[in-house]
N, C-alpha and C positions, 0 to 999 in steps of 0.2 A: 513175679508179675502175673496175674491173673490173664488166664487164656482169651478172654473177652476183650484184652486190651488191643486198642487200637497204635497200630506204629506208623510213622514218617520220618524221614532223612531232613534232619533240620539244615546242619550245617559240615562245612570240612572242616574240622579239627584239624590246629596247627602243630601240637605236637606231634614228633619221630615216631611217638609208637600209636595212635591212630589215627583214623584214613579218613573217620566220622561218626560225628555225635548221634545221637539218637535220643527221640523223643516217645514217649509213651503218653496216651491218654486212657482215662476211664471214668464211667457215670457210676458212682458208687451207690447212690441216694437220689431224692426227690424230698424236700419241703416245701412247706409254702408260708409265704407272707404276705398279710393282707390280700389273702386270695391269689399272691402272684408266685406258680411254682420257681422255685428255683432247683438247678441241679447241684450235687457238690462232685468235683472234677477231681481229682487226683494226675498229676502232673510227675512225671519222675522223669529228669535227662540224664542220660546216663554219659561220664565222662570219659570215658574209654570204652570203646568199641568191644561186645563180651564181658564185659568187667562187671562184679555186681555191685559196684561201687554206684550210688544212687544219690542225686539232688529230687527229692518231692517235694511238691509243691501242693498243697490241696486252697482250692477256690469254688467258690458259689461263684454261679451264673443263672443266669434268669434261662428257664429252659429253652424259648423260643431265641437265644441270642447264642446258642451253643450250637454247632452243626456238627462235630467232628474237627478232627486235628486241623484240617486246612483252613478252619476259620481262627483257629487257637491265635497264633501271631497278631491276627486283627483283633481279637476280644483283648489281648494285652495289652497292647497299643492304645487304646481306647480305656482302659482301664489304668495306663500308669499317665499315659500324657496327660489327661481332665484332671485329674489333682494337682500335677505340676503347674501345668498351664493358670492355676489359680494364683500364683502368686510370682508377677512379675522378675523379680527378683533374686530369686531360684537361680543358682549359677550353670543354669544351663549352656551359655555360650561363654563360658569363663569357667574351665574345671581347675583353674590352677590360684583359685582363690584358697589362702590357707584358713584352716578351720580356728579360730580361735579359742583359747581356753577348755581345748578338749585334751583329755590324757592319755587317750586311746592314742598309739602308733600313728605317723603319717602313710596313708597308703590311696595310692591314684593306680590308673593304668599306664605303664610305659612306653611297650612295644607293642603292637599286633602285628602278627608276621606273617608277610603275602611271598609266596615262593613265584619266582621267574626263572623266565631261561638266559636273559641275559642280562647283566647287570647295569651297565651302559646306555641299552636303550631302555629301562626301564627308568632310570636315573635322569636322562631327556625328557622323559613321557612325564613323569612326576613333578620335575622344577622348570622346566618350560613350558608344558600345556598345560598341565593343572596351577602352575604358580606355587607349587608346597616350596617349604625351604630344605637347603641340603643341612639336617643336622650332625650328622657323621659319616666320616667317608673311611673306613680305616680295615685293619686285617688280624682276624681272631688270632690267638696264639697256637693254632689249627694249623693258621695258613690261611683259610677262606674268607674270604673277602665281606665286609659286612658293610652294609646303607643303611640309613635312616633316613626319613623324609618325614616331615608333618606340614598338616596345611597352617595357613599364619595367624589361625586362632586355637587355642583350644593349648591341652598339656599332653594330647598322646600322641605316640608316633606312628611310623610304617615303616618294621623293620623290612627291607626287600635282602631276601636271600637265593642264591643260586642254588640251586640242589643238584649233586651229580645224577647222570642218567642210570645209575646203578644202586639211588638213593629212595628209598619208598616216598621220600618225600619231593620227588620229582614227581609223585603221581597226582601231588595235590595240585599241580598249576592246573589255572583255570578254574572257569564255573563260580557259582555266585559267594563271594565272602564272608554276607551277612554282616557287612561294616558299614553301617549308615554314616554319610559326611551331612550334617546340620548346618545350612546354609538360609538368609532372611530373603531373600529372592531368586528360587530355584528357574525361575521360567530368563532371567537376566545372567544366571552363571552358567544356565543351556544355553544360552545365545554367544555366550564368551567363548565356552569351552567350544562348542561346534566348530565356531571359526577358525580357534587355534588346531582343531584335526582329532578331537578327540568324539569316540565313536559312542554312540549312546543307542542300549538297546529298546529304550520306551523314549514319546516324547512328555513334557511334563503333564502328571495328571492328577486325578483328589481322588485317592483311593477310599475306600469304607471307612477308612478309620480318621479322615480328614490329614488338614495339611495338602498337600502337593508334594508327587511322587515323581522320581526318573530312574534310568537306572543308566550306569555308562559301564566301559570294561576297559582293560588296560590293554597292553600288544600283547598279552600273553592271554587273554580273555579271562582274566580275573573280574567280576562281577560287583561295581558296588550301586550302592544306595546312595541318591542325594533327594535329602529331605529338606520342608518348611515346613513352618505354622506362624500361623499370623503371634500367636501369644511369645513366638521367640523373637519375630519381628518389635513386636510392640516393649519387651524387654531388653532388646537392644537399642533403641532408638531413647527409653529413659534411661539406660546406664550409660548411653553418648553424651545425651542431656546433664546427666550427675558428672561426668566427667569434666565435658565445660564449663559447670559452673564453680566446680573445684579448679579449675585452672584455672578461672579466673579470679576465683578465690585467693588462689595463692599468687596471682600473679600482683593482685593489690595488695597483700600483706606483704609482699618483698618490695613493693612500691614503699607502701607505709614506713617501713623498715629503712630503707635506702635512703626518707626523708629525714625519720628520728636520727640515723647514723650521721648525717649531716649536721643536724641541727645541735647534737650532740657536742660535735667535734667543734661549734664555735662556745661552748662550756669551757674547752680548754683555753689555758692562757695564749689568747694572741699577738701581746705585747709583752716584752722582759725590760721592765726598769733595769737599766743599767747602772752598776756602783762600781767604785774603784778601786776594790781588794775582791771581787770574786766574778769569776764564769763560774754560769752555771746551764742546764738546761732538762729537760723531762721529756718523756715518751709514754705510751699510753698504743699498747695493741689488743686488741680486744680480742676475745676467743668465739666471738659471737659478732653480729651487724654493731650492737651495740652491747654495751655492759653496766657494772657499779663500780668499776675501776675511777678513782678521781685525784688527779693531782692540779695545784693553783702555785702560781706566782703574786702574791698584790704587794702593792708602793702603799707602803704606812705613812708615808713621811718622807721631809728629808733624809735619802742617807741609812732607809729604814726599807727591810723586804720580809715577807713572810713567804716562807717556804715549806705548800702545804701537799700532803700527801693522804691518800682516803680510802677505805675499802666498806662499799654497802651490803648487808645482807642479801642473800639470791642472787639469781643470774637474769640475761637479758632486760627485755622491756622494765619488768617490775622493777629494777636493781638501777637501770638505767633511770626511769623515774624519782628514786629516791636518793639519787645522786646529783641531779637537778634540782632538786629538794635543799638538799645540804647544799650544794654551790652556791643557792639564790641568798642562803642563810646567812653564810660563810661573807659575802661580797656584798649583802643589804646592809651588814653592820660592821663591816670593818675600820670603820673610823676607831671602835673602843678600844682596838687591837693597839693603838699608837701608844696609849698608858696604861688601857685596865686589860691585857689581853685574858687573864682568866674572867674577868665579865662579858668578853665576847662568847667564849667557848660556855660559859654558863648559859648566856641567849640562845644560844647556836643548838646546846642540848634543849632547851625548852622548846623551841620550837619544832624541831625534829620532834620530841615526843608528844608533843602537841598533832603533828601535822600529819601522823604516822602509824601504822598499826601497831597491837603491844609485841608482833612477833621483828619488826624492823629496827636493824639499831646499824651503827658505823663504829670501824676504827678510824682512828685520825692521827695525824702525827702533826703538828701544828709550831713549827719550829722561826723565831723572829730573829733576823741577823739584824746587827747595827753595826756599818760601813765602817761610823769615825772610831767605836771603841773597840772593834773585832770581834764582840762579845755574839755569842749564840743561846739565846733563853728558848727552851722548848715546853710543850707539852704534848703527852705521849700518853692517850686515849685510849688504851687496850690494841696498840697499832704494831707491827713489829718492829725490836729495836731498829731503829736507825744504827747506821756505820761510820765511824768517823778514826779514817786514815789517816795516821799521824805521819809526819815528816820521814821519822824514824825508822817507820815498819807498825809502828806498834799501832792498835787496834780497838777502841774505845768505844763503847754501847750507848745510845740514846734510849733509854730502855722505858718502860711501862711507867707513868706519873699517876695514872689515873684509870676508875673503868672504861667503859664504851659508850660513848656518845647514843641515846634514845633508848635505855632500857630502864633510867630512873627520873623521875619527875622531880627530884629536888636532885641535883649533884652538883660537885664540883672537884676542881682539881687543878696541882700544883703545878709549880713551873721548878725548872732549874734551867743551870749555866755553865756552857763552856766557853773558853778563852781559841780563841783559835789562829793558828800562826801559817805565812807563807809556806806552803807546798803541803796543806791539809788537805785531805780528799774527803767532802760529805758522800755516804748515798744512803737515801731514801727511797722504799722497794715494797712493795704488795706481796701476798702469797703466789701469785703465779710467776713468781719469781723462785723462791726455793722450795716448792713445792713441785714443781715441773719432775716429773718420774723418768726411769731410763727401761729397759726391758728387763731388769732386777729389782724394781720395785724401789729402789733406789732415788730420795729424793737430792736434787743439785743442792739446797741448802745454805746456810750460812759460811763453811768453809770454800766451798765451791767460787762463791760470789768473793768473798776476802779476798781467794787466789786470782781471779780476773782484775779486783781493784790492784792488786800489785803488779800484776802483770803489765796493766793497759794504762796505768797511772799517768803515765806523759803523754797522753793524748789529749786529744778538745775534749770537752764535754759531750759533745755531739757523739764522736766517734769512741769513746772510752763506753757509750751506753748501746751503740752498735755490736761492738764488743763484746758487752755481756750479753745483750739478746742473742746474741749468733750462737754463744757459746753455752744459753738453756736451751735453745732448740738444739742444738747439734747432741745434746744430751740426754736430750726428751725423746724417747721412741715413739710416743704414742700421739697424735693431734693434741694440739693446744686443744687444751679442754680449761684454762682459765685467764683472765685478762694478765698481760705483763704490765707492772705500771713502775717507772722509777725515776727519781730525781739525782744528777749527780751534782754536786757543787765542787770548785776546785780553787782555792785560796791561794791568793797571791801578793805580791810587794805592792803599793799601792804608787801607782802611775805618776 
């Protein structure tokens, strides 16, 4: 460092091994621009005390705005805040904003650590006069007792440490800390803090470099800074603003939602034509307010029920839309279901692909019981098999007739038949049925569901579908992440 350079005692250095930073200035040069000199400064703090370990700084300053080190702090001030100050939004009073899409490491400040002499009453002085929060109270694997305090904005804290009297870092209690608190109205948290007893060595004032100044100290005469500026005022008052209107924001779309969930849930069947060889019954839990999960009951006729099961492309609102879609379909033409049922399910695709984008399609399971002949004619739309428990034990597939309902503009597809005898168990199931995962990655599945249908066989319908739901959650580690949707039906001797 050149002999010419000017030194000052900036601040106490919190680490053990020095006592205090230091600061170096020096006028290297002179230029000028547009007539106006400027100097270039050189700037070096040294972070240990003796050490020739150096941070340099080199800055232009307009000469007559340079006086010497004691004006340095104000020409910074003035020089970092006018840029910031430019753009409200700047997370100056929110440092715990995370950075997005950057790949650089996360790194903030944690701790700043003020030495005291007594732990307790500084722990008082902190969270009942100042209002900070206690964020830890606990004891190093030392022994020595450590706090934490922070005020109730911002992401850094204040470590308070005891230092023994035999400790060089007992020499640092006291005197000013160079930790400025950034507050929106300093002359109203002087009038708070006054009253609650806390001692302040200035009252508020607008020093050189703008904003509004105080300074307070703690019992141990620890020294800090509490600052404003109107520019952080006015960027808190539009990020309250942004706040609000995001709350309310969301507090209408959980309105909106809350409504669609409703509205939704009169989609399902609220009427069960009753016949006299089968209970039957469905559920439907969605993994979201609403979903594309979709099962129907409808009366073809005398004597006559279709029993329909549904899964739409995507999730929520979208999924939920296009499953309103297909019901209004499904229920606007069901009359041709009584004789021509593959002519409904033809309409039912036309329209869907008519009414729908080219990425939107449905499975569907579309199965018609007939009371007087026991008979069961299905079609089975890219839907997963259906299950049908026999008397026996044994275990028979409703399987695949045809593709998926809205992916082709001319389709169609077949039916079959089964015969079905007292003490048969239907069920008809969506994928968040065996697809549900366990913390093995492990899905419940199709053997999983057979063993509940045997298991729970003599029960209602109601509670045999209890049942299984209980027994994919209780299997599923992870949050329903998709709709449960199932029908069971249970054949009997007829009345």
């Amino acid at each position: 460092m050149c002999q010419s350079a000017s030194r000052v005692k900036l601040i106490h250095g919190l680490s053990s091994t020095s006592k205090a930073e230091d600061l170096w200035t020096t006028r290297l040069g002179t230029a000028y621009c547009h007539g106006t000199p400027f100097s270039l400064i050189v700037v070096a703090l040294c972070a240990v005390q003796n050490s020739s370990h150096l941070i340099t700084i080199f800055m232009w300053f307009p000469c007559d705005s340079f006086n010497g080190p004691k004006d340095l702090l104000s020409v910074w001030l003035r020089t970092i805040i006018t840029p910031m100050a430019s753009d409200p939004f700047l997370s100056w009073a929110n440092r715990t904003v995370l950075r997005p899409g950057r790949e650089e490491p996360y790194l903030s400040i944690q701790d700043i650590v003020v030495f005291v002499r007594d732990l307790e009453v500084s722990k008082r002085f902190y969270v009942q006069q100042l209002g900070f929060e206690l964020i830890a109270e606990q004891r190093l694997p030392t022994g020595e007792p450590w706090i934490e305090v922070a005020p109730p904005d911002g992401s850094a804290n204040l470590a308070l440490v005891e230092p023994k009297l035999d400790q060089p870092e007992y020499e640092l209690i006291g005197g000013y800390r160079w930790v400025l608190f950034m507050t929106e109205d300093v002359n109203a948290k002087y009038k708070e803090w006054c009253e609650r007893g806390v001692h302040f060595l200035s009252e508020p004032e607008t020093p050189g470099w703008g904003g509004t100044y105080a300074r307070f100290e703690d019992p141990d005469g620890n020294a800090f800074g509490l600052e404003g500026f109107d520019e952080v005022k006015r960027s808190l008052e539009l990020r309250r603003r942004a706040h609000a209107e995001k709350l309310e924001a969301e507090r209408r779309a959980a309105q909106e939602l809350e409504i669609a969930k409703q509205v939704q849930a009169r989609l399902f069947p609220q009427i069960r034509p009753q016949l006299k060889t089968v209970d039957y019954a469905g559920i439907c839990l969605q993994a979201r307010q609403v979903g594309g999960d979709y099962f129907d009951f409808l009366n073809l006729g005398p004597q006559r029920l279709a029993l329909i099961i549904g899964d739409v492309s995507g999730k929520g609102i979208a999924a939920a839309l296009l499953m309103a879609n297909l019901q209004a379909s499904l229920r606007s033409q069901s009359s041709l279901a009584f004789d021509q049922p593959e002519a409904l399910l033809r309409s039912v695709n036309r329209l869907f692909y008519d009414n729908t984008s080219d990425s939107a399609y449905a499975s569907l399971l579309f199965a018609e019981y007939d009371d007087a002949t026991r008979r069961l004619r299905y079609a089975n739309c890219g839907h997963l098999s259906g299950l049908l428990l026999r008397r026996d034990g044994n275990v028979e597939q409703l399987e695949s007739t045809s593709t998926l309902l809205g992916l082709f503009k001319e389709w169609d597809c077949s039916m079959r038949e089964q015969e079905l005898f007292p003490g048969d168990v239907l069920a008809l199931y969506t994928d968040g049925v065996t697809e549900a995962r366990n913390d093995r990655g492990e899905e419940f599945g199709e053997r999983f569901l057979i063993e509940a249908l045997r298991q729970h066989r003599e029960l209602s319908c109601q509670a045999l579908l209890a049942a299984i739901v209980d027994g994919v959650r209780r299997f599923g580690s992870q949050e329903q992440d998709d709709d449960i949707t199932a029908i069971v039906a249970k054949f009997k001797a007829s009345e």
